[in-house]
C-alpha positions in Angstrom: 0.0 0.0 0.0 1.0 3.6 -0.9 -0.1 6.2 1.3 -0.6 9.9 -0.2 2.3 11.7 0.5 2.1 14.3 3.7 -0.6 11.5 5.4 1.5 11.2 8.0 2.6 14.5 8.6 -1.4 15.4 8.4 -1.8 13.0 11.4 0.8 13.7 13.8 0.3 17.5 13.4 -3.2 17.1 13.8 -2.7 14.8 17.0 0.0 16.9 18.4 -2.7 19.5 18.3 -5.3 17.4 20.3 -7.7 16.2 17.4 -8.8 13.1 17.0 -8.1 11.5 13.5 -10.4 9.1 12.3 -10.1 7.1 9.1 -13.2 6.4 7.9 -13.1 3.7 4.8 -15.6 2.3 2.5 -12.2 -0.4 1.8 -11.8 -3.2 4.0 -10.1 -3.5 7.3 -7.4 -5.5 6.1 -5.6 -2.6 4.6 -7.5 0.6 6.9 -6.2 -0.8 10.2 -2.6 -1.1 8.7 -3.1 2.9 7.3 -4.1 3.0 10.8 -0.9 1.9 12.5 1.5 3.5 9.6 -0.4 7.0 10.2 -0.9 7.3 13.5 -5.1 7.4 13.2 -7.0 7.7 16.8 -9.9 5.5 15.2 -10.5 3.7 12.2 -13.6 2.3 10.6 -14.0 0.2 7.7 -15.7 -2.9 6.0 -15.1 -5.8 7.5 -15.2 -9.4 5.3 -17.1 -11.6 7.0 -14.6 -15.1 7.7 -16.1 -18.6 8.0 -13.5 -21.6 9.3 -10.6 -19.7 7.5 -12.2 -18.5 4.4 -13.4 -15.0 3.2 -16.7 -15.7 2.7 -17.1 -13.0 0.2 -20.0 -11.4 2.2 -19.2 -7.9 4.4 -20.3 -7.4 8.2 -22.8 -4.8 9.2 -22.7 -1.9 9.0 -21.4 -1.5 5.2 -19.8 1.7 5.5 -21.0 3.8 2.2 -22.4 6.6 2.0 -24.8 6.8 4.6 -22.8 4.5 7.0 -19.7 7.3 6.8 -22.5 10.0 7.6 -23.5 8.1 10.8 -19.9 7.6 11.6 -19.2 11.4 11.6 -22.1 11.9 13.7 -21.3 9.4 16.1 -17.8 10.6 16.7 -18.7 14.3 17.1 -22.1 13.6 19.5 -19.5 11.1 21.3 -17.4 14.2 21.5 -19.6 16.6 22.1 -19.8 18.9 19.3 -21.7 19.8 16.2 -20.8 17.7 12.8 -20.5 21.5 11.4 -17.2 22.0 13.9 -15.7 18.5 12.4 -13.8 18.4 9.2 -13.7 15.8 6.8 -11.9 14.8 3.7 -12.9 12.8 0.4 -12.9 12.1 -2.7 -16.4 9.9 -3.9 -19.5 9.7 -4.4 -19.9 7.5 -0.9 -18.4 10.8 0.9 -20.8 13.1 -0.2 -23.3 13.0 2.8 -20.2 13.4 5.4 -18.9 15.7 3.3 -21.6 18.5 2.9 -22.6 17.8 6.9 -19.2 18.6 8.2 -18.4 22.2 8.4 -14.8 21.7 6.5 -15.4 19.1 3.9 -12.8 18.8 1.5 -12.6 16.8 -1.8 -9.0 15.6 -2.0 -8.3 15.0 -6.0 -11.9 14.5 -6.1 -14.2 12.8 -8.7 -16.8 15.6 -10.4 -19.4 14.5 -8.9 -17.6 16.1 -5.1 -15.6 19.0 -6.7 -19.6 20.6 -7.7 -20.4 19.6 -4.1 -17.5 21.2 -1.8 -16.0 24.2 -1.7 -12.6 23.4 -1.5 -10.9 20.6 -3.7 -7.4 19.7 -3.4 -6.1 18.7 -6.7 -2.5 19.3 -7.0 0.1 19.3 -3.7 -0.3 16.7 -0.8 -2.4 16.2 2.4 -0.8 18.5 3.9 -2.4 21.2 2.1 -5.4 20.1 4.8 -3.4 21.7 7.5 -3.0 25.3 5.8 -7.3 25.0 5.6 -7.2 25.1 9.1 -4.7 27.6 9.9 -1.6 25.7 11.0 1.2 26.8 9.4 4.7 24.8 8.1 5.7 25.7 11.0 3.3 23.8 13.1 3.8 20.4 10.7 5.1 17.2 12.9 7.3 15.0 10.2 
């Protein structure tokens, strides 16, 4: 797996900072919780495959995490937290991140299909992740490597 350069830095900045970081994935857990554990995420949530006696069953465990199911995580997470989804950002770059997307108060489409650069106001399209810090005001001089 090849993560998108400045993920990291993203991350660790935003951690240092004391925000949670939460990978939210319509992929499968296999490859999120490894992203997870390279990155430095504070929560991850993705499909799971469902297993039966050592075999991938070819079938995926509830709650499928699409469009709707990344909504209810972003309002989980921030009524869990205590704030309004419209103080949370989020980042995206499909049709399944739409909802998340237009509820969070900072959603970002990150080299986004058409479909989300009509629907946000900011797309990132050239650069790297980190270009997500300078949204919220940090500055390079803020970034954790």
């Amino acid at each position: 797996m090849t993560l998108h350069r400045g993920a990291v830095t993203l991350v660790r900045t935003l951690k240092r900072h004391g925000v949670l970081c939460v990978l939210v994935s319509g992929g499968f857990s296999a490859f999120a919780d490894r992203i997870k554990t390279r990155c430095g995420f504070g929560e991850v949530r993705s499909n799971r495959l469902l297993v039966e006696e050592g075999q991938i069953t070819g079938h995926v465990a509830a709650p499928i995490l699409g469009r709707n199911g990344k909504l209810e995580v972003l309002r989980e997470i921030t009524d869990r937290l205590g704030f309004a989804p419209r103080l949370a950002a989020a980042v995206g770059d499909g049709a399944n991140d739409l909802a998340m997307l237009r509820q969070a108060g900072l959603g970002v489409g990150f080299r986004p299909k058409d479909i989300v650069r009509r629907a946000v106001r900011f797309s990132i399209d050239h650069g790297d992740l980190t270009a997500l810090l300078y949204l919220q005001g940090y500055t390079r001089r803020d970034f954790v490597g």
